[in-house]
N, C-alpha and C positions, 0 to 999 in steps of 0.2 A: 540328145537326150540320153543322157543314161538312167539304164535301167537297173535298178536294185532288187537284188534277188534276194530271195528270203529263202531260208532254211529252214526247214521244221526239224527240232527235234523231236526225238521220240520222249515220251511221256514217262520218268519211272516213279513207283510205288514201292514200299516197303511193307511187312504185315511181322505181323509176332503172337501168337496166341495169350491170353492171358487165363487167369485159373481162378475161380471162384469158388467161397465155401462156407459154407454154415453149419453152425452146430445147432441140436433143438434138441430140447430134454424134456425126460416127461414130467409131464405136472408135479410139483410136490403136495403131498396130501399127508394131514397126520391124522389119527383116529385115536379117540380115548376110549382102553380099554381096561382101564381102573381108576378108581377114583383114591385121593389121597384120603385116607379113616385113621382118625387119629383114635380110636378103639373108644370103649368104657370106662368112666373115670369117675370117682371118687371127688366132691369137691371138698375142701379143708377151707381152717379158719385163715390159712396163710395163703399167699397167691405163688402160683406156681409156672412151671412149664409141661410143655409134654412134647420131644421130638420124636419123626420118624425118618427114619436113616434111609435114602434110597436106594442105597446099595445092597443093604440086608435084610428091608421092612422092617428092623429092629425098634423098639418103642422104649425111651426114655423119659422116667418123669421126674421134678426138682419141686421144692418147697412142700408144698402143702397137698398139692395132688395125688392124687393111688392109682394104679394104672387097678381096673376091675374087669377085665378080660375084655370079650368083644374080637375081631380081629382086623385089628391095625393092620396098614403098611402105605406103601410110596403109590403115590396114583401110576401110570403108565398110559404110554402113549407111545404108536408105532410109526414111525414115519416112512413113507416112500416117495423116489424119486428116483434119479440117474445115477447108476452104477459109478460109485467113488466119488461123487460129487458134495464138494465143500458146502458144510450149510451153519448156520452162525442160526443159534437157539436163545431167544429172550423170551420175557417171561413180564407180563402186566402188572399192574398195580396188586399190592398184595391183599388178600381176602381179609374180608369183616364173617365170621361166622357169626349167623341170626338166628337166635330161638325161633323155633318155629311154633305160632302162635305169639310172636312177641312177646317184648319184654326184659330181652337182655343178648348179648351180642359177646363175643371172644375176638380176638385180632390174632391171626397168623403175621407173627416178626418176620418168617425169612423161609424164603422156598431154595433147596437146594437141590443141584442135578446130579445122577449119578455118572456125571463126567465135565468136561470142559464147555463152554459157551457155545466152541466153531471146533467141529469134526467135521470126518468122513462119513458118508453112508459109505455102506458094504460094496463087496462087490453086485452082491443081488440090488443094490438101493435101500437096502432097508437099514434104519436105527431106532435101538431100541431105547425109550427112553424114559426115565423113571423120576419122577419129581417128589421129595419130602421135603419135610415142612417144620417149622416152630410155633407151637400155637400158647400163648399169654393166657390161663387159665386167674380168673380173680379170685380172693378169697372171698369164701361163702357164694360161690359163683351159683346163679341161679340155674336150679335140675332144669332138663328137658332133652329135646334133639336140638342141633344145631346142624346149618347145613349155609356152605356161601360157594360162589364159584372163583377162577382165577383162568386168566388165559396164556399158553404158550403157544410161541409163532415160528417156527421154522423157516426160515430163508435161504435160496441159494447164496454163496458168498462170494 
């Protein structure tokens, strides 16, 4: 009989650390702390416009309309978030302004930023951001207050 012997090897293992990592940023939050006021107006037998620049709150009127003081400018809104962090700005359906007590209604044509769609916030997190507007005034437009809303969304990008 022979006998068969057996060997044991020894056992080997390798190992290698690996490295894990996350980024987490703080909440984006934006706060409206102006509203867009297209000032005091004058209406005319012709239909008109009335812009407000967001860059300057400068107030522009065309056709028929008078600008009659009041004070206009760009609504504003401050955004915060993570330090330098890319964020892409749109902006909702565009506002119906509505006599209040009805009866007659203005359309805002076109909301403008006083900057590009996709920025930086700061190195703090913060941008600051300023939205004006074009507002379709009719001829012989019916007096009153008029007041509608409009939403902007802030995303990281």
């Amino acid at each position: 009989m022979i006998a068969a012997a057996c060997v044991a090897l020894p056992a080997h293992a390798a190992g290698a650390n690996g490295t894990a990592a996350a980024v987490t940023l703080r909440p984006l939050s934006i706060v409206n702390t102006e509203d867009l006021d297209f000032g005091t107006l004058l209406r005319g037998t012709a239909a008109g416009t009335v812009v407000i620049d967001p860059n300057t709150d400068g107030r522009t009127v065309t056709g028929g309309v008078v600008a009659a003081g009041g004070t206009p400018n760009a609504a504003q809104f401050y955004t915060y978030g993570g330090p330098l962090q890319y964020v892409q700005v749109t902006r909702g359906a565009l506002p119906t302004l509505n006599r209040i007590g009805g009866g007659a209604s203005m359309n805002v044509t076109q909301l403008t930023l006083n900057g590009p769609t996709t920025r930086f916030l700061s190195s703090a997190g913060l941008l600051d951001l300023r939205v004006g507007g074009t507002l379709a005034v009719g001829a012989n437009q019916q007096e009153g207050d008029y007041a509608g809303t409009f939403q902007i969304t802030v995303t990281y990008f």
